[in-house]
C-alpha positions in Angstrom: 73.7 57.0 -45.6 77.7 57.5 -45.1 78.9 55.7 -42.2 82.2 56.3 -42.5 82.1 60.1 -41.5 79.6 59.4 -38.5 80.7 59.0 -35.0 79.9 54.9 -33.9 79.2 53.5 -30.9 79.6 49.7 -29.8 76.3 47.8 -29.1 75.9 44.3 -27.9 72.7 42.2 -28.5 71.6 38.4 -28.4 70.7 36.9 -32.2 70.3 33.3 -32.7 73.0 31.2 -34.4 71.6 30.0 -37.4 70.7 33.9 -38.1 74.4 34.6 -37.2 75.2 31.9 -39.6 73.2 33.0 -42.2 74.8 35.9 -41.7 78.3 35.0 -42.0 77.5 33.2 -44.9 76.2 36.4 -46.8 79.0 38.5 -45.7 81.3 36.0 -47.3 79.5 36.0 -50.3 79.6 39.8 -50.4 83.0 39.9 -49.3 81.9 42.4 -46.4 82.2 42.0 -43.2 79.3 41.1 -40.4 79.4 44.8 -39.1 79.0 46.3 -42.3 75.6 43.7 -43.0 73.9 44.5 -39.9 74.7 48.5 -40.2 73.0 47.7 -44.1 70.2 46.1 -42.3 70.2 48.7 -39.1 69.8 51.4 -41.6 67.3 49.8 -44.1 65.2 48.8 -40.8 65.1 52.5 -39.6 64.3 54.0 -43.4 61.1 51.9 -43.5 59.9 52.6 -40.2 60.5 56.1 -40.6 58.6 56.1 -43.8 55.8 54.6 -41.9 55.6 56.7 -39.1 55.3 59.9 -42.0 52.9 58.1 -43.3 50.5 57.4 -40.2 50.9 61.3 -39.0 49.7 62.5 -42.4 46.9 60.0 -42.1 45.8 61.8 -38.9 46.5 65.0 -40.0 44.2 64.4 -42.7 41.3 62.7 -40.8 41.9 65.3 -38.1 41.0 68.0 -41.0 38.3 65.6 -41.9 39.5 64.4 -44.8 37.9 60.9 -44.7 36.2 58.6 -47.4 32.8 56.8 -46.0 33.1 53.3 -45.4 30.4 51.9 -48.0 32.1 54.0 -50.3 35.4 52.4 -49.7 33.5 48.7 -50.1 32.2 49.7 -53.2 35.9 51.1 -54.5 37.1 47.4 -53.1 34.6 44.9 -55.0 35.2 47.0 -58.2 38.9 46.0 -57.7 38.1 42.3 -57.1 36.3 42.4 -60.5 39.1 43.2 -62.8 
């Protein structure tokens, strides 16, 4: 995602010192700065989340259609993966 050409806003929050720290210390390493980090970690945050929330409405699209696998059969699948 290019931040560069998106409009930004200012947002304040509260994060404890030895995470703000932490993060200092990375953004030295990386020689970026702390805004850049968090808008890597803002943006890595929202990808996953939004991946999972695909995820969970296909999973109730498909049990809504009935698309389902039978517990026992799912045990069954489970203790044959134990074995190997």
């Amino acid at each position: 995602m290019l931040l560069c050409n998106m409009e930004k806003q200012t947002i304040s929050f509260r994060l404890e010192s030895d995470k703000v720290d932490a993060l200092d210390v990375l953004a030295k390493a990386l020689d970026r700065d702390r805004t850049y980090l968090l808008n890597e970690a803002v943006s890595a945050y929202l990808d996953v989340q939004q991946w999972q929330l695909e995820h969970i409405k296909a999973s109730v699209k498909q049990a809504d259609a009935g698309r389902l696998i039978d517990h026992g059969e799912i045990k069954k699948m489970a203790s044959r993966w134990r074995r190997k």
